[in-house]
Residue frames as qw, qx, qy, qz and C-alpha x, y, z in Angstrom:
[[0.822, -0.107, 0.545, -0.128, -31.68, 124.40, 3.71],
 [0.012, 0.346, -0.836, -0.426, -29.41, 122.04, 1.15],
 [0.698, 0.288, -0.348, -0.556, -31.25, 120.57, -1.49],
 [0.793, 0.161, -0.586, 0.041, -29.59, 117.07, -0.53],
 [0.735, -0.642, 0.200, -0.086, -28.63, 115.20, 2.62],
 [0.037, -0.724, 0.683, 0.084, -24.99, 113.96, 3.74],
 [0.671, 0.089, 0.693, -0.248, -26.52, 110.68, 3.40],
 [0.364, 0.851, -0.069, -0.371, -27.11, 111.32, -0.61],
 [0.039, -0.932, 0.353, 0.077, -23.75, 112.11, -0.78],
 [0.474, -0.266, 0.822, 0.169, -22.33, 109.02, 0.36],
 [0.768, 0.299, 0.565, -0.040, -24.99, 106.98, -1.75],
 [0.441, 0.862, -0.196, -0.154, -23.76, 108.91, -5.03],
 [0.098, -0.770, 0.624, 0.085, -20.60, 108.53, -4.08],
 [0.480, -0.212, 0.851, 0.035, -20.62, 104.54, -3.56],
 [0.763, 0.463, 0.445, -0.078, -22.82, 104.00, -6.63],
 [0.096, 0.892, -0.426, -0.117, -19.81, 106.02, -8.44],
 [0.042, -0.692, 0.720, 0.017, -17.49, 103.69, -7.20],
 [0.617, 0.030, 0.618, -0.486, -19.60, 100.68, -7.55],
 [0.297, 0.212, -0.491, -0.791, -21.24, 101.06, -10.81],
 [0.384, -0.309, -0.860, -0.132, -23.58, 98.29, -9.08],
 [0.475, -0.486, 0.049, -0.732, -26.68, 99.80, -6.89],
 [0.960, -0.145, -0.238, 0.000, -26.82, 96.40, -5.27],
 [0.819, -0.095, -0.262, 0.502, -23.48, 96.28, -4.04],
 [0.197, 0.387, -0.230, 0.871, -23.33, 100.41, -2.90],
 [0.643, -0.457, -0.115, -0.603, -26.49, 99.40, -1.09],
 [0.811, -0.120, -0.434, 0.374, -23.89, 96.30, 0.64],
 [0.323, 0.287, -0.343, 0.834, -21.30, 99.11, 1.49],
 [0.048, -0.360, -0.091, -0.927, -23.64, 101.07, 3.19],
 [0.172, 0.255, 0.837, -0.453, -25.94, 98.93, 5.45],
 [0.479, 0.249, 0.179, -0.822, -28.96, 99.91, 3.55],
 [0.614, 0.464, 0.588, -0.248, -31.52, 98.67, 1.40],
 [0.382, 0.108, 0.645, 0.653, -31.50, 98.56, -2.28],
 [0.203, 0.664, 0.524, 0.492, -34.66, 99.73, -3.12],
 [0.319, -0.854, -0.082, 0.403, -34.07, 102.78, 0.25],
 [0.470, -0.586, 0.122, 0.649, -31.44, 103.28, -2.05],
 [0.227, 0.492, 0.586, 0.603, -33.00, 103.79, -5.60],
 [0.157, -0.791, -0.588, -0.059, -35.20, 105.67, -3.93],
 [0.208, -0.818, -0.104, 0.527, -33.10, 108.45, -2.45],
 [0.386, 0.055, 0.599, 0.700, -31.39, 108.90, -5.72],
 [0.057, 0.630, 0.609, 0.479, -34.58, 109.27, -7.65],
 [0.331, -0.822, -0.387, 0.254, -35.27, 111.95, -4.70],
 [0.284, -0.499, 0.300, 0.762, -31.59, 113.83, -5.03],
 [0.158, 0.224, 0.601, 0.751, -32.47, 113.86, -8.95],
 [0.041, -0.699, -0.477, -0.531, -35.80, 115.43, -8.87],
 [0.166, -0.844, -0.069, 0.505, -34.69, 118.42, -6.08],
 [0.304, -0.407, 0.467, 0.724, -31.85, 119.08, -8.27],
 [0.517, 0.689, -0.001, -0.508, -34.03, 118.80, -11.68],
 [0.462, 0.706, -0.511, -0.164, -31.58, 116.63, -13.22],
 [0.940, 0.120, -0.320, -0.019, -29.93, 113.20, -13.98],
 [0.363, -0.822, 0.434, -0.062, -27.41, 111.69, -12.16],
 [0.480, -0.139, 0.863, 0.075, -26.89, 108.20, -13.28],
 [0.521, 0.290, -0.648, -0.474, -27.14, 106.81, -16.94],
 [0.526, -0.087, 0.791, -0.300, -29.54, 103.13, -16.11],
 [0.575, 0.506, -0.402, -0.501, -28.76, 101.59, -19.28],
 [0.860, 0.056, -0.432, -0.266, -29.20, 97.74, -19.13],
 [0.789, -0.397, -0.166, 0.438, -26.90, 96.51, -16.29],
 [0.665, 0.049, -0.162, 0.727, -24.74, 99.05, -16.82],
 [0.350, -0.811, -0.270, 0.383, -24.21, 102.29, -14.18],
 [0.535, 0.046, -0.083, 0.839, -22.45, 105.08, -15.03],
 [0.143, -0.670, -0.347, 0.640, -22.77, 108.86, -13.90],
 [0.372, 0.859, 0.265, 0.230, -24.59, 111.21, -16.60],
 [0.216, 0.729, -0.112, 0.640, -22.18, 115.08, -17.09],
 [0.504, -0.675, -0.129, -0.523, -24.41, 116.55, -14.32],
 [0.946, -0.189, -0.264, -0.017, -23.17, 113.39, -12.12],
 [0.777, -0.081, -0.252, 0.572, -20.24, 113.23, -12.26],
 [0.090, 0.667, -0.186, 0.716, -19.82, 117.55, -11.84],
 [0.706, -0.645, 0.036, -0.289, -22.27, 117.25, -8.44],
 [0.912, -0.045, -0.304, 0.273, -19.94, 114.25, -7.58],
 [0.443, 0.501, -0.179, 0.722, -16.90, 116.70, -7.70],
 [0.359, -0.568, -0.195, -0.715, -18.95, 118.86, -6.05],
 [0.798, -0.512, -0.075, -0.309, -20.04, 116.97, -3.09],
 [0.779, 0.027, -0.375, 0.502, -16.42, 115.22, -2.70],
 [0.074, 0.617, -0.189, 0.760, -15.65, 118.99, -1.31],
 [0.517, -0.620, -0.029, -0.589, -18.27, 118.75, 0.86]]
């Protein structure tokens, strides 16, 4: 079993291209806080940051942006 869901994936992805949780939670039909929430989930399977949540501003930690790569495969 994968540590993460294709679902995840996307949400990474659109908070990537976003840099607003709020507006990757628009793209997506979901819920903001459904979508903090799987995040904080994908980060603790994986042991590790994904997203830098420094005052308003988003951006994807090392780790982040490698998985990102990573998952763009997938």
């Amino acid at each position: 079993m994968l540590p993460f869901t294709l679902q995840q994936l996307r949400i990474l992805k659109a908070i990537a291209t976003e840099k607003n949780f709020t507006r990757a939670a628009e793209i997506l039909y979901i819920s903001q806080p459904s979508l903090s929430k799987q995040i904080k989930i994908l980060e603790k399977t994986l042991g590790i940051t994904l997203i830098n949540r420094e005052s308003n501003k988003i951006s994807l930690t090392e780790n982040g942006k490698v998985f990102l790569q990573y998952s763009e495969r997938i």
